[in-house]
Every structure is written in C-alpha cells, then in structure tokens.
C-alpha positions as CSV (number, residue, x, y, z in Angstrom):
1,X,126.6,73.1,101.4
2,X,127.6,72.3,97.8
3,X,128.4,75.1,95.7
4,X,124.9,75.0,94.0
5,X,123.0,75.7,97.1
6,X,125.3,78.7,97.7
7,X,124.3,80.1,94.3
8,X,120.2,80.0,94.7
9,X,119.0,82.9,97.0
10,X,115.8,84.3,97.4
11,X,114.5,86.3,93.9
12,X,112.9,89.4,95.5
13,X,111.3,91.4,92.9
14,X,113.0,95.2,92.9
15,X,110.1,96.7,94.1
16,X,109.9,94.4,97.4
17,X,113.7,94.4,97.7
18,X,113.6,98.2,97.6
19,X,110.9,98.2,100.0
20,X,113.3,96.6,102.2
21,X,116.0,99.3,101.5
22,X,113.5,102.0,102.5
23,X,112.3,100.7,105.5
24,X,115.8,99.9,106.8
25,X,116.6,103.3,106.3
26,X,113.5,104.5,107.8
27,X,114.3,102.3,110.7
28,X,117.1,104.6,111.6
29,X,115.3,108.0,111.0
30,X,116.9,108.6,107.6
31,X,116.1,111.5,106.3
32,X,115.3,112.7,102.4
33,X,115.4,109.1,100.9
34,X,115.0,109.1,96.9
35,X,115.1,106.1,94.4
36,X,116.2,107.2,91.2
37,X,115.4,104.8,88.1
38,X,118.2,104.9,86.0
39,X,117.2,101.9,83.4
40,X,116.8,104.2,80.7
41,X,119.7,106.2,80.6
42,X,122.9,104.3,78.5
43,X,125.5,105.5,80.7
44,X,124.2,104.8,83.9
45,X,126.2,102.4,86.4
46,X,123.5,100.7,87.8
47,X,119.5,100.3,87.5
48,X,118.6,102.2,90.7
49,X,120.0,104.3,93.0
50,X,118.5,105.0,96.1
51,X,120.2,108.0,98.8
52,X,119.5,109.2,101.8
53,X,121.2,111.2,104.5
54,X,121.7,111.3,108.1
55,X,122.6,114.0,110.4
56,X,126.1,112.6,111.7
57,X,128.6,110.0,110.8
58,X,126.8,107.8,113.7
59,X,123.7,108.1,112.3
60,X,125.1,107.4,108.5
61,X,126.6,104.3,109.4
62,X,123.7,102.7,111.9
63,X,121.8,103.4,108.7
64,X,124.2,101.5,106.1
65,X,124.7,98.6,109.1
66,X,121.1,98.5,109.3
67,X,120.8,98.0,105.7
68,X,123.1,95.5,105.2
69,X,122.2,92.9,108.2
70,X,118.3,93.5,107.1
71,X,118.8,92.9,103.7
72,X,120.9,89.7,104.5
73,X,118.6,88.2,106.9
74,X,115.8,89.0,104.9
75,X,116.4,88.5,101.8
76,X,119.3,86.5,102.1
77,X,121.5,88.5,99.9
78,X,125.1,90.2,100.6
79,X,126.4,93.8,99.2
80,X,128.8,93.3,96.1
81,X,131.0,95.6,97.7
82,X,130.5,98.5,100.8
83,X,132.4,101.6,100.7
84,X,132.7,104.4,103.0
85,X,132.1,102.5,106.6
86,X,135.4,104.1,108.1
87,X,134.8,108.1,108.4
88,X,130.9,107.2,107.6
89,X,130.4,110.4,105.3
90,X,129.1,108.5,102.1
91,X,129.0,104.8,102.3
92,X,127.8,103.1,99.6
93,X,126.3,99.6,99.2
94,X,126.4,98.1,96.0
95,X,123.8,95.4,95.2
96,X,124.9,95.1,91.4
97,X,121.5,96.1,90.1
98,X,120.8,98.4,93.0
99,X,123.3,100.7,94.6
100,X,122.4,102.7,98.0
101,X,124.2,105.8,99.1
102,X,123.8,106.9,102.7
103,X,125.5,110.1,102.7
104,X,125.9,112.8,105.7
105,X,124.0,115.9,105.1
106,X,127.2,118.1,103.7
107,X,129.0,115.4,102.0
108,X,125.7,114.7,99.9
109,X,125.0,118.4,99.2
110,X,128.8,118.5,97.6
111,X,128.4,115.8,95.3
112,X,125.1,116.4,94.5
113,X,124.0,112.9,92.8
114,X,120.5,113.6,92.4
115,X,121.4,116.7,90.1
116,X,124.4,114.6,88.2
117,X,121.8,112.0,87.3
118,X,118.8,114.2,86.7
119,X,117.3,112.5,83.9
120,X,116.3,109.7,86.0
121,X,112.9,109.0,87.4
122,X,112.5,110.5,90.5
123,X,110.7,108.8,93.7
124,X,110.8,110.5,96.9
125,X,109.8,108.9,100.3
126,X,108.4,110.1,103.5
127,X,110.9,111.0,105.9
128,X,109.4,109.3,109.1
C-alpha cells in the first residue's frame, strides 16, 4: 500500500462518527454518557468531548476496547493516542477533533469535567 492510500480513510461526518462513539459505549452498558460541544470556547483542547462512566475498572476498559476496535473497523480510523488502559479508572481516547473519556464512577466524580468545561453545549444520552 503506497503511502497515499494509507492517508485517505473514510470522512464520517461528526455527527455519524459520534453516533458510533455512543453506541459503542452503549454496547457495554455505559452509564451517564454526555457530548459536550466545545467549538466555541477559545481555550478548549478539542471540539468534542464525549464521557461516560462504568461501574468498575472491567467495565471501563470493555468500554474504551469496545470503542476503539468499533471505531477502527467501522470507520476505519485509529485513536491519536489512548491513555489510562492500565488501572482502567479514566482512559481517554483522543480522536484529535474528538476526545472520549471513559471514566469509573469515583474517579469521574473527582475531576469533575463536565463542571470544568461548563460553558459547553450539553447533550446527554439515554443510559440503555
């Protein structure tokens, strides 16, 4: 494969690709799953963040794992970077535009993302 072919992936439009986040999650019966729309706000690291929480380590990292091999089959695209896969209390999976925090219930509570960035635009979905 010449390196031109490696370059051109599939072009999901956010919406669908974050679709694709959310049902992976839901998948794995995670729980409180938010998007927040950060493309307004100067300071903010990415253009999305979505989080969720499971109830154990086990849980948080099925979740994350399910993310990532979905997201690559489908939409044939690989995480910037992952974070967080060893103790499985917050692993992050950073998409560049997009980043996805799968936190256990305590550890999210502590950091408390949602209320650091509360000037985004909030989207909550169903916990299934």
């Amino acid at each position: 494969m010449n390196s031109q072919a490696k370059v051109q992936r599939k072009q999901l439009n956010p919406e669908i690709f974050h679709e694709l986040i959310i049902d992976s999650i839901q998948d794995i019966k995670g729980k409180n799953i938010v998007k927040l729309d950060l493309r307004h706000l100067d300071e903010a690291p990415a253009d999305f963040f979505i989080i969720c929480e499971g109830d154990s380590n086990t849980q948080v990292k099925a979740i994350s794992d399910n993310i990532n091999k979905r997201v690559k089959i489908e939409a044939d695209t690989l995480p910037t970077h992952i974070e967080g896969t060893r103790n499985a209390l917050w692993v992050c999976l950073d998409y560049f535009s997009t980043v996805v925090h799968v936190f256990y219930r305590e550890t999210r509570s502590y950091y408390e993302l949602e209320e650091l960035w509360s000037d985004a635009k909030v989207t909550e979905y169903q916990t299934i």
